[in-house]
ROLUM-18652 format. One record per residue (C-alpha): residue in one letter; x, y, z. Coordinates in nm, 4 decimals. Layout:
# ROLUM-18652
{atom "A"; {X; Y; Z}} ...
//
This chain:
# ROLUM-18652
{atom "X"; {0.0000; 0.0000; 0.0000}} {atom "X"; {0.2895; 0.2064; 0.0516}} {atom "X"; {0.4964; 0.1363; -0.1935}} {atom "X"; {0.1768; 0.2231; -0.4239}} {atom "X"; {0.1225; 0.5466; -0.2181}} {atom "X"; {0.4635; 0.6554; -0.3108}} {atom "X"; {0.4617; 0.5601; -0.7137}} {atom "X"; {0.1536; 0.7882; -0.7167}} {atom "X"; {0.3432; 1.0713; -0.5668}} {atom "X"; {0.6596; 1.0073; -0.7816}} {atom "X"; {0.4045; 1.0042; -1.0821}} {atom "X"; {0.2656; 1.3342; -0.9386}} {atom "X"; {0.5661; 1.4908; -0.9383}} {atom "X"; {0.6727; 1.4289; -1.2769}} {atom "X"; {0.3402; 1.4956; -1.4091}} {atom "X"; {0.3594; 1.9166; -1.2409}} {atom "X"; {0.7337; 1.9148; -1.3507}} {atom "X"; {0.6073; 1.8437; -1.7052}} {atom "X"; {0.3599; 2.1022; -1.6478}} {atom "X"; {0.5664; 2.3860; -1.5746}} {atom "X"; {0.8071; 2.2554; -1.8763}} {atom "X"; {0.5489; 2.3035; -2.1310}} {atom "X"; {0.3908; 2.5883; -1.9680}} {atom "X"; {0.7393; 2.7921; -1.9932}} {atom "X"; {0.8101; 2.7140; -2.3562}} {atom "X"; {0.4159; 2.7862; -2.4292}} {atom "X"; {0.3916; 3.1112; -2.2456}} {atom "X"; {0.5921; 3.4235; -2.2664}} {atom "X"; {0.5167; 3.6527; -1.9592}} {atom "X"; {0.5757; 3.6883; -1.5828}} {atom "X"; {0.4716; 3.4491; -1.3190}} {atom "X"; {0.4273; 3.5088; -0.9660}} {atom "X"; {0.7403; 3.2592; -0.7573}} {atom "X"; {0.5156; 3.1228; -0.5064}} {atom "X"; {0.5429; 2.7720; -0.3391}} {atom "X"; {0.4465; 2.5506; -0.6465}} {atom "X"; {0.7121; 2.7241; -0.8541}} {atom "X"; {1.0330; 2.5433; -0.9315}} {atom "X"; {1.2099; 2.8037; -0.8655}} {atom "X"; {1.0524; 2.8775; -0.5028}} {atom "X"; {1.3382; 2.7548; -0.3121}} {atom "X"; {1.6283; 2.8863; -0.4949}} {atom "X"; {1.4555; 3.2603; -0.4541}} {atom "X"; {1.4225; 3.2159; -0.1262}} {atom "X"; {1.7845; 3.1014; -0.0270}} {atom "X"; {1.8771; 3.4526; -0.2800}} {atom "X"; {1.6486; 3.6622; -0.0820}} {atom "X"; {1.8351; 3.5344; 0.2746}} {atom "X"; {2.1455; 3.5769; 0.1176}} {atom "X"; {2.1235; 3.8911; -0.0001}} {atom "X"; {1.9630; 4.0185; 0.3234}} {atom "X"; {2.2821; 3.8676; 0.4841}} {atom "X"; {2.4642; 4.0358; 0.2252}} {atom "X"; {2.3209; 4.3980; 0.2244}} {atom "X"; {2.3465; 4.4340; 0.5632}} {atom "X"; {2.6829; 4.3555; 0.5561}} {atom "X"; {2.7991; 4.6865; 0.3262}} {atom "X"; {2.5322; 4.9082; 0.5554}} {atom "X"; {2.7644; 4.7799; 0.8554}} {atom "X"; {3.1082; 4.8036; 0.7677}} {atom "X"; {3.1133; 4.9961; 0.4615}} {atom "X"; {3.3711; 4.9704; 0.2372}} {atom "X"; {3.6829; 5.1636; 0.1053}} {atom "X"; {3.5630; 5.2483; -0.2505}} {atom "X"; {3.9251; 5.1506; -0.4325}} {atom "X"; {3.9835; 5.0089; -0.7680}} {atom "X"; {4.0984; 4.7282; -0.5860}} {atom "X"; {3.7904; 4.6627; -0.4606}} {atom "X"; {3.6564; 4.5275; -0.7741}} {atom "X"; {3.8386; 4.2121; -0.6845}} {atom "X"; {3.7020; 4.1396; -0.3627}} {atom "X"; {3.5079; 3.8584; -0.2610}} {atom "X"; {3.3231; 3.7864; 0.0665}} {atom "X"; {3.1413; 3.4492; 0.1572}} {atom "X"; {2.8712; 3.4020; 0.3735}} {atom "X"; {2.7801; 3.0372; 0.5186}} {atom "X"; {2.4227; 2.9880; 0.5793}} {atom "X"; {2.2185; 2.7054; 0.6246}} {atom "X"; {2.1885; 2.4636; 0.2680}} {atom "X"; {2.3695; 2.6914; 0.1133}} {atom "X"; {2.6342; 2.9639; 0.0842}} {atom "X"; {2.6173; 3.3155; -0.0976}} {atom "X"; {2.9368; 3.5119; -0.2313}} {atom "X"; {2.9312; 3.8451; -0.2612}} {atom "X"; {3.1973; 4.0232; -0.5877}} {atom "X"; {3.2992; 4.3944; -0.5193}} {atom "X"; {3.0327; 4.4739; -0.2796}} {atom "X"; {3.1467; 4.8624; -0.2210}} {atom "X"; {3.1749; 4.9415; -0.5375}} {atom "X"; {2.8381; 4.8288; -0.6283}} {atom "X"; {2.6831; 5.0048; -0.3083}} {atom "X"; {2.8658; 5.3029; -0.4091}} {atom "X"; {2.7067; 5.2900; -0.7860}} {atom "X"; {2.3339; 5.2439; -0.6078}} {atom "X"; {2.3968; 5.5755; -0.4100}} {atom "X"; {2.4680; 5.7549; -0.7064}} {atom "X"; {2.1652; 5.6606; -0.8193}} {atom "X"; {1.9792; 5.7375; -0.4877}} {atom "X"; {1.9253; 5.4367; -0.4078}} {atom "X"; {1.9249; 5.3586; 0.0104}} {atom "X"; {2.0536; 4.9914; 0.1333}} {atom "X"; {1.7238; 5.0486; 0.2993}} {atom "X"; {1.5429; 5.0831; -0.0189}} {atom "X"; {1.7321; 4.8148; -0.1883}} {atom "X"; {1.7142; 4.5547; 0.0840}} {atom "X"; {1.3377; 4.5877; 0.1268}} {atom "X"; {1.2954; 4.5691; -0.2333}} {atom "X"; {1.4893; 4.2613; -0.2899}} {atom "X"; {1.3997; 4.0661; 0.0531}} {atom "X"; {1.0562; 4.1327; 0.1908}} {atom "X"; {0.8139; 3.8762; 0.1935}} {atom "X"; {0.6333; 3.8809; -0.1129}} {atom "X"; {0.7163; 3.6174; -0.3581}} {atom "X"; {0.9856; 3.6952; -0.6417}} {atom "X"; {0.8246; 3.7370; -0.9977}} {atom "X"; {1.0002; 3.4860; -1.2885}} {atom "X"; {0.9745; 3.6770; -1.6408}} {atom "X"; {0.9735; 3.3864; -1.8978}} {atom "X"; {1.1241; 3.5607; -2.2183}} {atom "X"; {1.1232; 3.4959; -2.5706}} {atom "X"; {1.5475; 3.5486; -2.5831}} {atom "X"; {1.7666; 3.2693; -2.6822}} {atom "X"; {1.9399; 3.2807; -2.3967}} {atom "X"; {1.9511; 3.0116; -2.1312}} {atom "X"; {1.9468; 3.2494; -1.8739}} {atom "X"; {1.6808; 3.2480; -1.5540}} {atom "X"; {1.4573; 3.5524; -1.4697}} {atom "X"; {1.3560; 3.6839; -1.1869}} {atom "X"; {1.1807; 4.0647; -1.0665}} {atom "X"; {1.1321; 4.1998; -0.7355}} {atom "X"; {0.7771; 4.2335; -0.6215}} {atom "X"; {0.7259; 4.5608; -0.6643}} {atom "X"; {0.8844; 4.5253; -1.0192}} {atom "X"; {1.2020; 4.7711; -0.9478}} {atom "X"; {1.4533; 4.5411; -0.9781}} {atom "X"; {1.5655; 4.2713; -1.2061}} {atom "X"; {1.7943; 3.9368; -1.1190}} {atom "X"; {1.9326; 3.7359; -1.4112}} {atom "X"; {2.1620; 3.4231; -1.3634}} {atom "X"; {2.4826; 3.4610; -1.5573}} {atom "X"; {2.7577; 3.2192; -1.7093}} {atom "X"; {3.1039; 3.2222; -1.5201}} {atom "X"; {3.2241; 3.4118; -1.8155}} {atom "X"; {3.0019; 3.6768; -1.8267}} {atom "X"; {3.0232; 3.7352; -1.4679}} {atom "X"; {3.4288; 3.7707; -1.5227}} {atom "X"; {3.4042; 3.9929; -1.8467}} {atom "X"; {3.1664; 4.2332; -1.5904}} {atom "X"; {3.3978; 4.2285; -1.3100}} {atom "X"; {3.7255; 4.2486; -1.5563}} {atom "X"; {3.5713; 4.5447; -1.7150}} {atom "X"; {3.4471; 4.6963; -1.3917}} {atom "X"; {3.6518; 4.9898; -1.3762}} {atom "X"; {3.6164; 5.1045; -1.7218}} {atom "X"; {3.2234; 5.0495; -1.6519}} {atom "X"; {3.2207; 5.2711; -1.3326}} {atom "X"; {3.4506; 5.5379; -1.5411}} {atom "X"; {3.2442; 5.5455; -1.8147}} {atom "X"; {2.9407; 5.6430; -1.5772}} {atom "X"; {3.1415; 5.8633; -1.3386}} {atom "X"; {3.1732; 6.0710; -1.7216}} {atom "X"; {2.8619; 6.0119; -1.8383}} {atom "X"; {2.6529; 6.0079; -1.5750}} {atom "X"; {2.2908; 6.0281; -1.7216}} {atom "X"; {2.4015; 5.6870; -1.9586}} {atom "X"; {2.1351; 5.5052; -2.1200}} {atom "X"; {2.3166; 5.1610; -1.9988}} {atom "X"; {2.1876; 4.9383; -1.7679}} {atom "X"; {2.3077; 5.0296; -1.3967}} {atom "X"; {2.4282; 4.6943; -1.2260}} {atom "X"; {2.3608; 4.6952; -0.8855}} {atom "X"; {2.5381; 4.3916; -0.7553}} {atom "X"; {2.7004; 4.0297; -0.8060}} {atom "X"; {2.6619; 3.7706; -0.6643}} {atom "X"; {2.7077; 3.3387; -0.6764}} {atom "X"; {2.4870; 3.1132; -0.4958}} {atom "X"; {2.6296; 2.7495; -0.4198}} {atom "X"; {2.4062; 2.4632; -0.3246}} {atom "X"; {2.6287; 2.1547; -0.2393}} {atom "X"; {2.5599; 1.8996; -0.4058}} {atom "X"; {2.2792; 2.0835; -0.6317}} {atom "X"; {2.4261; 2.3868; -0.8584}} {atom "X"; {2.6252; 2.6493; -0.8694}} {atom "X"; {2.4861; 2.9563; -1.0172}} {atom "X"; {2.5816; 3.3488; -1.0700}} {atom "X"; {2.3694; 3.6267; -1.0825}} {atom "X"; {2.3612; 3.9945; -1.1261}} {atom "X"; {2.1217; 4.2534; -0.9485}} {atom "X"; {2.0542; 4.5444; -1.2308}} {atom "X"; {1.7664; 4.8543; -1.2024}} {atom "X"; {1.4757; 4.7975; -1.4135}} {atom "X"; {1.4569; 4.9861; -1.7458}} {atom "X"; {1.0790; 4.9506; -1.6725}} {atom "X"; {0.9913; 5.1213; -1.3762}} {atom "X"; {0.7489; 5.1881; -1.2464}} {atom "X"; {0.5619; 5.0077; -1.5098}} {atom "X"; {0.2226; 5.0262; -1.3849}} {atom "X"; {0.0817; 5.2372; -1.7302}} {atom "X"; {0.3598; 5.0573; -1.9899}} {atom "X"; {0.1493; 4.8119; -2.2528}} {atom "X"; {0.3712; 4.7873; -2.4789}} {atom "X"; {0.7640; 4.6753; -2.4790}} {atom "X"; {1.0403; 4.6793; -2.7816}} {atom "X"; {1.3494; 4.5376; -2.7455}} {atom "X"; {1.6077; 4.7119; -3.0245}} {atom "X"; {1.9004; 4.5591; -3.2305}} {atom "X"; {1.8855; 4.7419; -3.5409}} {atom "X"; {1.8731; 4.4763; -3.7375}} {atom "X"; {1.6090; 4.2409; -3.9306}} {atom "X"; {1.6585; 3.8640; -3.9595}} {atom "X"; {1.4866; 3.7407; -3.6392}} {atom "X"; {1.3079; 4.0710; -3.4773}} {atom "X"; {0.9962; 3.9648; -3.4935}} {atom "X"; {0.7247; 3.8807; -3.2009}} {atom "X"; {0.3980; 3.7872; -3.3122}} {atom "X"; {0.1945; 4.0270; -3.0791}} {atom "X"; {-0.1002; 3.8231; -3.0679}} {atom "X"; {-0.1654; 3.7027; -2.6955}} {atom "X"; {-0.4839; 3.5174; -2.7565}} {atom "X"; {-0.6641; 3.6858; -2.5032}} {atom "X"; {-0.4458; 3.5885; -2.2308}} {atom "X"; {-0.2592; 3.8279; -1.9701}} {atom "X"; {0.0595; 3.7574; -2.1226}} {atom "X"; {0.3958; 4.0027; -2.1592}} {atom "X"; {0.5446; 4.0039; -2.5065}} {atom "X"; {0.8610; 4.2311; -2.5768}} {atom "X"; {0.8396; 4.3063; -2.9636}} {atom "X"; {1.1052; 4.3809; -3.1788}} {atom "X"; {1.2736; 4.5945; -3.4560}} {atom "X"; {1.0234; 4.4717; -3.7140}} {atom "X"; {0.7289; 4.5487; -3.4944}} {atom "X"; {0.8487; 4.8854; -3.4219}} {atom "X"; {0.8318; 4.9403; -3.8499}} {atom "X"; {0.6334; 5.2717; -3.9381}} {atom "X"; {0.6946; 5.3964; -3.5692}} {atom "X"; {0.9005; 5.6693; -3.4077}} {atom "X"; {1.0690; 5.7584; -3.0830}} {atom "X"; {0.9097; 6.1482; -3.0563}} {atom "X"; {1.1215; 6.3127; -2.7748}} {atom "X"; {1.0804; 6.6615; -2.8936}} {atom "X"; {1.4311; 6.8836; -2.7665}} {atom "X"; {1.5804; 6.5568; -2.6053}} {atom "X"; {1.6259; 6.3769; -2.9796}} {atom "X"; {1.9212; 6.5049; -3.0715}} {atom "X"; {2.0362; 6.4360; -2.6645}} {atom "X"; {1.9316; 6.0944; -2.6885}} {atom "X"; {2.1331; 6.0252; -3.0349}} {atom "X"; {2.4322; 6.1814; -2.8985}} {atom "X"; {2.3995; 5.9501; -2.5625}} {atom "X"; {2.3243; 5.6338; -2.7625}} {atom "X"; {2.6754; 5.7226; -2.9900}} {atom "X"; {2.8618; 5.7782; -2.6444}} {atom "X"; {2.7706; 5.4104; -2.5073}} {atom "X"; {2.7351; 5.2409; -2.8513}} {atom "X"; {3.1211; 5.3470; -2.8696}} {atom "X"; {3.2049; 5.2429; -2.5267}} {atom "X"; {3.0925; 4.8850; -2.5660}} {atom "X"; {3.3002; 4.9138; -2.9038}} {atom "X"; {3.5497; 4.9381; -2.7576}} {atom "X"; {3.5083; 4.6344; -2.4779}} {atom "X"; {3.4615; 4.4300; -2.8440}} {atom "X"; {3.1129; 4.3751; -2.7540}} {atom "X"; {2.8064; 4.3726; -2.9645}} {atom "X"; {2.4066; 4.2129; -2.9571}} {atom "X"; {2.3196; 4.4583; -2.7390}} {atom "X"; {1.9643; 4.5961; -2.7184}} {atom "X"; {1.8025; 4.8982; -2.6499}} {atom "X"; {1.5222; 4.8463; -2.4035}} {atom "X"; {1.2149; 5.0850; -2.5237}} {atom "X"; {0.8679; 5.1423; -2.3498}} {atom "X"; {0.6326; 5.4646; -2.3433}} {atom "X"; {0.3330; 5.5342; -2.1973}} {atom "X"; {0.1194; 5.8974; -2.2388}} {atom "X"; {0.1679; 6.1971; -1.9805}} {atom "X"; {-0.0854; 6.3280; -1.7596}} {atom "X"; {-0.2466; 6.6300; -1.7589}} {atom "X"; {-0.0687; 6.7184; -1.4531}} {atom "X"; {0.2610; 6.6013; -1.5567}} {atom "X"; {0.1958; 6.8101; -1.8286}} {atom "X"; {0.1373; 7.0902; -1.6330}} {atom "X"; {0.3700; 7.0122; -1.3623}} {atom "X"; {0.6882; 6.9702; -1.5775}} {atom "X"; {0.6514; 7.3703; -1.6111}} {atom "X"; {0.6353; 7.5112; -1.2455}} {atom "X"; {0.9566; 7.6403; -1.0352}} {atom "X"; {0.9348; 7.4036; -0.7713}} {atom "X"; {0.9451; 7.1123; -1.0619}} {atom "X"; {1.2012; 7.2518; -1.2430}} {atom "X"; {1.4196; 7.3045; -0.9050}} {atom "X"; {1.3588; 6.9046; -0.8092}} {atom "X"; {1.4716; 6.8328; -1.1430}} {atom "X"; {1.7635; 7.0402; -1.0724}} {atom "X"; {1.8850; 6.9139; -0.7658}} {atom "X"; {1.8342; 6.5417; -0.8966}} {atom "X"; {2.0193; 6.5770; -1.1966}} {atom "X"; {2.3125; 6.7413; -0.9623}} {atom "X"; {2.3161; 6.4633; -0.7035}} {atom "X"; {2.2873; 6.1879; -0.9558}} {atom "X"; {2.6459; 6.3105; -1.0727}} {atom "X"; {2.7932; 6.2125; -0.7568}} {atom "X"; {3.0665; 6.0338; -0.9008}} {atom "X"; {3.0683; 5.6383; -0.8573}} {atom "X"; {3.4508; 5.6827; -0.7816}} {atom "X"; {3.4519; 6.0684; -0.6503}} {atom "X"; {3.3723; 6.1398; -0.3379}} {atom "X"; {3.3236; 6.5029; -0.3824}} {atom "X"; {3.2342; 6.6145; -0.7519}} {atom "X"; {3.2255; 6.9420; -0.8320}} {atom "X"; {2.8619; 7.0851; -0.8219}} {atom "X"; {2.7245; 7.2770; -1.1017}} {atom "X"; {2.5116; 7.5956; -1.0451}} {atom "X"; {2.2039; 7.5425; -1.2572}} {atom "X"; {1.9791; 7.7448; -1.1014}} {atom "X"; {2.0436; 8.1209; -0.9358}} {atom "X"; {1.7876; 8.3015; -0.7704}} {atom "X"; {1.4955; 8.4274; -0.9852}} {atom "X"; {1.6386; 8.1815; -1.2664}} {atom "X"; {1.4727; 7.8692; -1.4413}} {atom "X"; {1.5688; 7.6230; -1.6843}} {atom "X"; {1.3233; 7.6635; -2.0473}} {atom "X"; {1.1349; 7.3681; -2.0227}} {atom "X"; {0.8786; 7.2933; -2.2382}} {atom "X"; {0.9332; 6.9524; -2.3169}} {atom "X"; {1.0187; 6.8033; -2.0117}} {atom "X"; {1.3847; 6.7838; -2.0035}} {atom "X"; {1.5087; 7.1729; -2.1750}} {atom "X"; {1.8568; 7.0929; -2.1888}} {atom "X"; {2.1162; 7.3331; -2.3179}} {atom "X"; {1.8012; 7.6095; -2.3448}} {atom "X"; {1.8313; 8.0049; -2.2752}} {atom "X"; {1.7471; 8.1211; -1.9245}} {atom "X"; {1.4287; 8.2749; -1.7842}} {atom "X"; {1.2942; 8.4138; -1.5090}} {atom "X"; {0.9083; 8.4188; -1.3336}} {atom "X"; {0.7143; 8.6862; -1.3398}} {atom "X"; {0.6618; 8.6718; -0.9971}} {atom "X"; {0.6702; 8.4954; -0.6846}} {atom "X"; {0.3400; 8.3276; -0.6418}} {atom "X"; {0.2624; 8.3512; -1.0458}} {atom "X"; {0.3032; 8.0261; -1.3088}} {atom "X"; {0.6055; 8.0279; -1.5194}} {atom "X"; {0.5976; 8.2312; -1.8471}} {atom "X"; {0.9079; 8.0880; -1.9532}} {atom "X"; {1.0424; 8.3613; -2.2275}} {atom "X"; {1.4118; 8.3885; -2.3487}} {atom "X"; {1.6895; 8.6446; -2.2612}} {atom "X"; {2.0351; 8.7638; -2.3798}} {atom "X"; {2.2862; 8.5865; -2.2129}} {atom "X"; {2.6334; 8.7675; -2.2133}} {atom "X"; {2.8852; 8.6551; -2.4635}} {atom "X"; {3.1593; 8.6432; -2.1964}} {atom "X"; {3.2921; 8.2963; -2.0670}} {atom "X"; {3.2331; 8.2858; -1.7196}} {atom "X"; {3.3250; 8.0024; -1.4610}} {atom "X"; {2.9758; 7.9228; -1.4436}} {atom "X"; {2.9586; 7.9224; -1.8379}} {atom "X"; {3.2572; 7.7205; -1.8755}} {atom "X"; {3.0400; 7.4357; -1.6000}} {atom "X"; {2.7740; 7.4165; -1.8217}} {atom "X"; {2.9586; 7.3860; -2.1179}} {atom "X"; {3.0854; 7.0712; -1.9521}} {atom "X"; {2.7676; 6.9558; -1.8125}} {atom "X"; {2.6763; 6.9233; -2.1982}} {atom "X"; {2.9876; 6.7780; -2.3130}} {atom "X"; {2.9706; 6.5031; -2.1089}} {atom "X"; {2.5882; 6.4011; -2.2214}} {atom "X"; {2.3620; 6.5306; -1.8795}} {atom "X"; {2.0227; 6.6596; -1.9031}} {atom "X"; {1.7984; 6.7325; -1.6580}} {atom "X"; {1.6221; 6.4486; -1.5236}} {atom "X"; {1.2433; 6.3960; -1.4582}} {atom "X"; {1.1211; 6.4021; -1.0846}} {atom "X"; {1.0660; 6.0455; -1.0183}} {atom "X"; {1.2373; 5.7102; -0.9357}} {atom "X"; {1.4656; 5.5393; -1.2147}} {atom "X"; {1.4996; 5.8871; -1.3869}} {atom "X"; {1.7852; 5.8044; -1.5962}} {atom "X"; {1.5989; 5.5813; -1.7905}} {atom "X"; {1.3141; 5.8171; -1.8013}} {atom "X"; {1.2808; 6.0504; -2.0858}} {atom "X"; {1.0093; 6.2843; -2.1377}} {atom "X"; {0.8829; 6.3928; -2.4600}} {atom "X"; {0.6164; 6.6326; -2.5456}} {atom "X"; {0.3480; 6.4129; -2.4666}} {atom "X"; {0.5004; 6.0504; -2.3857}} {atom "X"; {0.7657; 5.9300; -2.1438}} {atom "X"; {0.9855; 5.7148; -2.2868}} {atom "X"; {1.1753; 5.4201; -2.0586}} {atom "X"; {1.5102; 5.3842; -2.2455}} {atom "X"; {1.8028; 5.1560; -2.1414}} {atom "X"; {2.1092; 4.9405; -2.3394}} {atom "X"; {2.1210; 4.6110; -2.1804}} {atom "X"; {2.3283; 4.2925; -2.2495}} {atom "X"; {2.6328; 4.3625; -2.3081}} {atom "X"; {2.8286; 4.0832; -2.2244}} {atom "X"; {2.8514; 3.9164; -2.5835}} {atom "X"; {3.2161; 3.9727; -2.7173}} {atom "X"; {3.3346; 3.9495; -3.0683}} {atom "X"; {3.5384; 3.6153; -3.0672}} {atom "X"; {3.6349; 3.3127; -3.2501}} {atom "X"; {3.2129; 3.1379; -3.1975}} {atom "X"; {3.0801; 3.5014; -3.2940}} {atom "X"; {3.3052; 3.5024; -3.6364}} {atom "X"; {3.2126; 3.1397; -3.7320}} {atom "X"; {2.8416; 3.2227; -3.6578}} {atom "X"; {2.8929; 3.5500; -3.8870}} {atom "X"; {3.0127; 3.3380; -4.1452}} {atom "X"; {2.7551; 3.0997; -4.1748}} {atom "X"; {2.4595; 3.3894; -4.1539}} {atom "X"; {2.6546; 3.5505; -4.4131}} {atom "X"; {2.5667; 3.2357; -4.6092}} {atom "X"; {2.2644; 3.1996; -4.4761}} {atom "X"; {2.1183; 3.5486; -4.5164}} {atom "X"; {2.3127; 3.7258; -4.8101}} {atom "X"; {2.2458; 4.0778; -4.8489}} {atom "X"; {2.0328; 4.0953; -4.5330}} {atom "X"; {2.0925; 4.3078; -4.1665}} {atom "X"; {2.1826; 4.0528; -3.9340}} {atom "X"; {2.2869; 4.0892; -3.5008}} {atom "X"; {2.5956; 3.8610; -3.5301}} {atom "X"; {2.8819; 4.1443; -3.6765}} {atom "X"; {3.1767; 4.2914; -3.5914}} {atom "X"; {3.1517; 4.4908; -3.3099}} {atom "X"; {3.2030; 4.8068; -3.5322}} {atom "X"; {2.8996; 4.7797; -3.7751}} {atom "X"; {2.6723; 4.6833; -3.4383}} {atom "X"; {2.7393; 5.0016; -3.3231}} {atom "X"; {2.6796; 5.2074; -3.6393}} {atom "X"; {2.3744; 5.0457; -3.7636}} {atom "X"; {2.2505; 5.0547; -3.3757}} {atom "X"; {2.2861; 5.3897; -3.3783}} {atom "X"; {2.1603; 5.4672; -3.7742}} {atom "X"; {1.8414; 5.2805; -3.6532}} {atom "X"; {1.8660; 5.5292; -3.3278}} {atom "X"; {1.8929; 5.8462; -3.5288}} {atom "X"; {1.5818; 5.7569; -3.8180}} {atom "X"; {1.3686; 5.6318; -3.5495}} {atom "X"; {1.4142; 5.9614; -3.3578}} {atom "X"; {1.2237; 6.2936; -3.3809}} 
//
């Protein structure tokens, strides 16, 4: 009777793993991690972990050296252990991005069940979301987890120049080890998406044709597609002033990961409409001065401990904004102190001051003012639409496998735009298809 008992559990088993099997390469979407989810008990030994781990850096924080990158702490906890890569230089990165451990660790290890995001990539890799959607955890291959840590420095510099880049912030790494059971890496990175609660439509952008299409059709069902470059075809990216901004940007970090030999990358795109208060809103002084103070604190150098601040604002002064952003546009002042915001131009004087010489960098190096809300740098706000922009994976380098596949597509698909190229036609076809799609 037992032995009967058992062989119908066994059978059970196999007949729910099979479920979930065909139910993940059915469905594209996201799926709530709760108990009858295969991957229940792995997020739950991350989520201890990390707590463990995160409350590690908010009580002896670390010296933020380039040596740092190298570092590697293990924790021992019970069925498993959790290493940590270059903790202090990640924690440094999230408070650049005003991001609080506080913030962070609630985010990643409250109580509420993980959410798994079943994608329609080719790549073998597992996906997870916080909760609350403002954070993303992908498991990684050992060598994609060294080419991020071997590049870490030139990552962090790039950003401490740049620091209103369209690439994807990574907010921590990290290796679980289950003896006897797997060994896995994964990376913590910001959302592109978030908050997401008024996206309903996602693109993800190569540049390229052969393969980028999603059939959007979701036969009814409450199901997340991410479309693609042949989906996107009679479409445009309408960011008013910010277009020529967010081609310059896109050049900036296409050429960085150039230069790293990478290519496949994609450029993350979502937008939803603005408000009629947003609308409104982006226009008053008190707006205008949050916007101000964020895009000055978001500066804060990943590496610098004191960056030079840069005067946007004076008394009586606003920046022209009248499509969200007003980068690099003349001065104005308010008509009075308890009035709206006529926003009208004046003659600024032709002599280089200090303060003239700031902003001149503040341009040069690709900042803008951000939007008042959380995740602003991949937040762009057009005339009537905020865009969610962000470059993500960029770990795929240019070597011997990526020539031999770019040979064979060659034969394959003669004549026709294809992802798998050398690193320097990615990047200016990525950024061709940036500047047509753009107005």
């Amino acid at each position: 009777m037992a032995e009967r008992k058992a062989a119908g559990t066994s059978r059970a088993a196999r007949r729910r793993r099979w479920w979930h099997l065909r139910q993940r390469w059915r469905m594209v979407g996201v799926f709530e991690v709760n108990q009858d989810n295969e991957f229940y008990h792995l997020t739950s030994m991350i989520k201890e972990g990390m707590h463990a781990s995160i409350q590690t850096t908010m009580d002896t924080p670390g010296q933020d050296t380039p040596a740092a990158e190298d570092v590697k702490v293990e924790q021992t906890h019970e069925g498993f252990k959790m290493q940590t890569f270059a903790a202090s230089v990640f924690a440094k990165l999230r408070r650049s991005l005003d991001i609080t451990e506080e913030e962070y660790m609630n985010s990643l290890c409250s109580d509420n069940c993980y959410l798994q995001f079943v994608s329609n990539s080719k790549s073998k890799a597992d996906f997870f979301i916080t909760n609350d959607k403002r954070f993303f955890l992908k498991t990684q291959s050992r060598r994609e987890v060294r080419f991020l840590l071997s590049n870490l420095e030139a990552y962090m510099a790039h950003l401490e120049k740049y620091p209103h880049s369209l690439m994807v912030r990574f907010l921590g790494v990290h290796r679980i080890v289950i003896p006897n059971q797997m060994k896995k890496y994964f990376i913590v990175m910001q959302s592109v998406f978030y908050p997401d609660e008024r996206i309903n439509i996602r693109y993800d952008i190569k540049g390229c044709e052969v393969g980028r299409w999603t059939n959007p059709d979701t036969g009814g069902k409450q199901v997340l597609k991410v479309l693609k470059d042949n989906n996107f075809e009679g479409q445009s990216i309408a960011l008013g002033q910010e277009t020529d901004w967010f081609a310059n940007q896109v050049k900036v970090d296409a050429a960085f990961l150039r230069g790293l030999n990478v290519l496949d990358y994609s450029l993350l795109l979502a937008h939803q409409p603005l408000h009629r208060d947003e609308l409104e809103g982006k226009h008053s002084l008190a707006n205008l001065v949050l916007r101000t103070t964020k895009s000055v604190d978001l500066v804060d150098s990943p590496t610098e401990s004191n960056p030079p601040t840069i005067p946007l604002l004076k008394e009586g002064e606003v920046t022209s904004d009248t499509t969200g952003c007003g980068l690099g546009q003349p001065l104005a002042a308010a008509e009075g102190p308890d009035e709206g915001i006529p926003l009208q131009e004046i003659n600024l004087p032709t002599k280089e001051t200090s303060t003239d010489t700031e902003m001149q960098e503040f341009l040069e190096h690709h900042r803008r003012l951000l939007p008042n809300c959380k995740n602003a740098i991949h937040v762009i706000d057009g005339p009537d639409r905020r865009h969610f922009v962000g470059i993500i994976d960029i770990f795929t380098v240019y070597g011997w496998k990526k020539k031999l596949e770019n040979l064979w597509k060659n034969l394959r698909y003669p004549g026709r735009d294809f992802s798998t190229v050398r690193p320097t036609k990615y990047s200016l076809r990525f950024c061709q298809w940036i500047q047509d799609h753009s107005q």
